[in-house]
N, C-alpha and C positions, 0 to 999 in steps of 0.2 A: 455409741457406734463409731464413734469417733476415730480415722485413720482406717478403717476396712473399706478396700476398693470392691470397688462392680463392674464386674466386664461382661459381655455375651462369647460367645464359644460355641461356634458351627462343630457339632459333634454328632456321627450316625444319623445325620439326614435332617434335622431339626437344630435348632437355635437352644441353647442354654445360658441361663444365670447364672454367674457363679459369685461367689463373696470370699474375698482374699485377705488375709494379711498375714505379715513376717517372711523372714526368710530363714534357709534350712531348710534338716528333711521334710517332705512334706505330711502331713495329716490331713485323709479324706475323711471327713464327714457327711453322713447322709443321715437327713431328715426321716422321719415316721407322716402319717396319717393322724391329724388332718393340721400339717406343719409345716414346714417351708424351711429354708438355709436359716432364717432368725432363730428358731429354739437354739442354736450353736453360740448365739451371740457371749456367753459368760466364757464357751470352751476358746472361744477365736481371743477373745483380748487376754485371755489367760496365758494360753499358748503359745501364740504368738512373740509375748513378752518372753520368751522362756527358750526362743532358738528354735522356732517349730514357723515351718509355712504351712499355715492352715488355709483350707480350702472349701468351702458349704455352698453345693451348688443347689438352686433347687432341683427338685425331682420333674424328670418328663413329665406334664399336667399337670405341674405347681409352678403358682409364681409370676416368676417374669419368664419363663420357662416353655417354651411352646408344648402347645395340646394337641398332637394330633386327635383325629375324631374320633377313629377306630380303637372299640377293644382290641382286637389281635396287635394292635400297634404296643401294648402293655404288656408283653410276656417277657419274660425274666430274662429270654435273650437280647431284648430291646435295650432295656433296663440298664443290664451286664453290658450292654455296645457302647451306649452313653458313656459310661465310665471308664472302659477301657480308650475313648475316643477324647476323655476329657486328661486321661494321666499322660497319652500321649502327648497330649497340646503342653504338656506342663515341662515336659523334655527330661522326663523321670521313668527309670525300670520299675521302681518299685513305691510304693505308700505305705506309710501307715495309716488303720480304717479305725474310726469309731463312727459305729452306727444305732440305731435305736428304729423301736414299732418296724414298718416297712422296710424302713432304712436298711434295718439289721438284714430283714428276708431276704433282702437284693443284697448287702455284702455276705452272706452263707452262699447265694449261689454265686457273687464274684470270687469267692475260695472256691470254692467247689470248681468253675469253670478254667478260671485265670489264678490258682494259688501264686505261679510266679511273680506275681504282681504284685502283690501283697506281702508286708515284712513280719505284724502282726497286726493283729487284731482286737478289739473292746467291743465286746458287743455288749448292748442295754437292750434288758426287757424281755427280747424275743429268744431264745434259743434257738440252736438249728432245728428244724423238722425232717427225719428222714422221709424218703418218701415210699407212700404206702400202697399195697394194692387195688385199694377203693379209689374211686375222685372223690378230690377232698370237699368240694360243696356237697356231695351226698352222703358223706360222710358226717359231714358238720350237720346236716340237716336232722341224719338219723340220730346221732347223738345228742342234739342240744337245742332241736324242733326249728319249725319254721322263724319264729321269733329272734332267734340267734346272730346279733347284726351281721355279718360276713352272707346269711343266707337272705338277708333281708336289703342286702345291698344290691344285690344278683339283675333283678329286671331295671332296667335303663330306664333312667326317668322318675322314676317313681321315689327313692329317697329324697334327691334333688328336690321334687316337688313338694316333701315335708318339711326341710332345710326351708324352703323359700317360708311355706308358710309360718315356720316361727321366726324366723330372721335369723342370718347370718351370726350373728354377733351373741344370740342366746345360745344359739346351738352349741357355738367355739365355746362358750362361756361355761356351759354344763358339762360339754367333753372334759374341758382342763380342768376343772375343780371334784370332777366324779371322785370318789373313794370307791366304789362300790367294787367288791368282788366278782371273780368272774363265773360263769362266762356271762358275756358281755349282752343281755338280749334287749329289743326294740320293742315292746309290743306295738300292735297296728293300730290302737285306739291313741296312745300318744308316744312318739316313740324314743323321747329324750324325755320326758317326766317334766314336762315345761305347763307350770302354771298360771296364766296370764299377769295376775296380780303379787304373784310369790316372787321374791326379785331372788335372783342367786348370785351370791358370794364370791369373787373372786381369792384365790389359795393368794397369801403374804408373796409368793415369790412372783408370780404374774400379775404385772400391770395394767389398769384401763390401757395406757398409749401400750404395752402390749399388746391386747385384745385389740387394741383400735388398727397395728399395723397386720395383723393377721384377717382382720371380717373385710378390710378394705381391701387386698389382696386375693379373697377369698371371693369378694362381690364382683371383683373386676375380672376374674378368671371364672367363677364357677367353682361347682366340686365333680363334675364328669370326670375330668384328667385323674383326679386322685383317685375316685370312686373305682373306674375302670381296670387297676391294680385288681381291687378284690373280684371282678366281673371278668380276669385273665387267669386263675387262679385252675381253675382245669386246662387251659391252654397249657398250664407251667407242665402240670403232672402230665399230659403227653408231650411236651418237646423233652422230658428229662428223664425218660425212663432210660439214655443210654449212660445215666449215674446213677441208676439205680442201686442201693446198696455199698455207694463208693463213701469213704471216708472225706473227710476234710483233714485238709494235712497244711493247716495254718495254725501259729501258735496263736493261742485265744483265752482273753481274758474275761470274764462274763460275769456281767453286775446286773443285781432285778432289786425290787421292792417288795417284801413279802405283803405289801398291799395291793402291790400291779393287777388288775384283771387278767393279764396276761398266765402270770404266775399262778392266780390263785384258780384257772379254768382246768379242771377235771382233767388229769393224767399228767401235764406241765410238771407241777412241782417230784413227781416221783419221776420219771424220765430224770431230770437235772441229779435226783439227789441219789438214785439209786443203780447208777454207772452206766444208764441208756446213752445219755450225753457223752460222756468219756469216751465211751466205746466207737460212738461215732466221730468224736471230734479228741482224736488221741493226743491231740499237743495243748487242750484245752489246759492251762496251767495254773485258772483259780478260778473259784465258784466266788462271789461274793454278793450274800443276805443282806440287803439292809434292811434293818427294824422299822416300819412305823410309814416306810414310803412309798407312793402310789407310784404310778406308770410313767410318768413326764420327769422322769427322774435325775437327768441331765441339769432340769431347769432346779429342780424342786432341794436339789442338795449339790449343787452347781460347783462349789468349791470343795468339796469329798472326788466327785466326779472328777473333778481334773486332776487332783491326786494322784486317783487311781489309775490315771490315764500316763502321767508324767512318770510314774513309780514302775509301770509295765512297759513304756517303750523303750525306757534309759538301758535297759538291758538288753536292749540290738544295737 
């Protein structure tokens, strides 16, 4: 990590960390769920090397990052303010974005809100979501039952309180190594598959002092801030319905792992493959499958990843 500065940054009402290095055009990175500015660490000294000021702040409720308390404090306009609040401090019109998990959500509606700002786009994982006439928690419920983590994260408190009891560090430990396809469900009897005496594996590309800078982070802050995202999640779908139906009019580059949960959760893979995506996101200028790789995909094929990122923006 060597040469990446840390600064805070009073941005939309709240304190921000951000993690800097090089200079150049800039590249905004935002983190996913349940991660922080470090999953960026291979994209920043990559990058950076390369004539790029890359920038990985954490997310409002990650980090070093202040938490307000409130869910409503979590809605995609908050999110979107942070941002627009943090490219201002940088004394820049415009970024290039790569985002992932969450990360991505919040850069679909930073195109969607603020495209001016934006030069292109990489997004990992998550594709755009239009949005639909049901709310999406009763939506997610009716389609994929109670069990469905997103509907199982909903009452405050209560995940946190399962978190606590198997410990930080198994929980992060099973997220990052999961393969499992999606969609992604919790049952209430255990709800990460944690066996007391079964030790779980960490993947080749994540470290113990990995794991050890993310559960430390993770204990010191909590998981409310993160959680809270999915617990805003109907707040999004009523402050957005005056986009209803609006395109994205950002060029967009889009990488997934045909292992991702994401990808492999019931109606994903056709939207992408069969011109629902396109149609929404018309400057969208390449799909890219990778074989064989699960969801943390940035981390997991890190040097493919930056590739694909360096090969897409060289052409603005």
């Amino acid at each position: 990590m060597e040469g990446i500065q840390h600064r805070m940054v009073n941005v939309n009402g709240i304190t921000m960390h951000v993690a800097e290095k090089g200079q150049g055009p800039v590249i905004l990175f935002l983190h996913g769920f349940p991660e922080l500015w470090y999953t960026w660490r291979h994209q920043i000294l990559a990058l950076s090397s390369l004539g790029y000021r890359t920038i990985a702040p954490d997310l409002r409720g990650y980090g070093d990052t202040e938490a307000p308390p409130s869910i409503t404090s979590y809605s995609c306009m908050h999110i979107v303010g942070d941002l627009i609040a943090l490219v201002d401090s940088l004394g820049v019109d415009q970024v290039f974005l790569v985002a992932h998990d969450w990360g991505a959500i919040i850069g679909w509606y930073l195109c969607l809100f603020r495209p001016d700002r934006v030069k292109a786009f990489v997004c990992l994982s998550v594709p755009f979501m239009p949005r639909k006439p049901m709310k999406p928690v009763d939506s997610m419920r009716l389609f994929f039952g109670d069990d469905y983590y997103i509907c199982r994260f909903q009452e405050p408190g209560k995940i946190e309180a399962e978190i606590a009891h198997y410990g930080t560090s198994k929980v992060l430990k099973r997220i990052i190594s999961s393969r499992k396809p999606g969609p992604p469900c919790l049952p209430k009897d255990n709800a990460f598959g944690i066996e007391p005496d079964t030790p779980i594996a960490l993947p080749p590309w994540f470290s113990e002092e990995d794991l050890s800078y993310y559960t430390n982070k993770f204990n010191k802050k909590g998981f409310t801030g993160a959680l809270n995202y999915y617990r805003a999640l109907d707040l999004n779908w009523e402050l957005t319905e005056p986009w209803s139906g609006t395109q994205v009019k950002v060029a967009v580059k889009f990488i997934v792992g045909d292992l991702d949960s994401v990808y492999t959760t019931p109606g994903v893979k056709k939207y992408v493959e069969s011109g629902g995506f396109k149609g929404d996101v018309p400057l969208l200028d390449e799909v890219v499958i990778m074989e064989g790789v699960g969801h943390f995909i940035n981390q997991e094929k890190a040097d493919k990843i930056n590739s694909h990122i360096l090969d897409f923006f060289k052409k603005f």
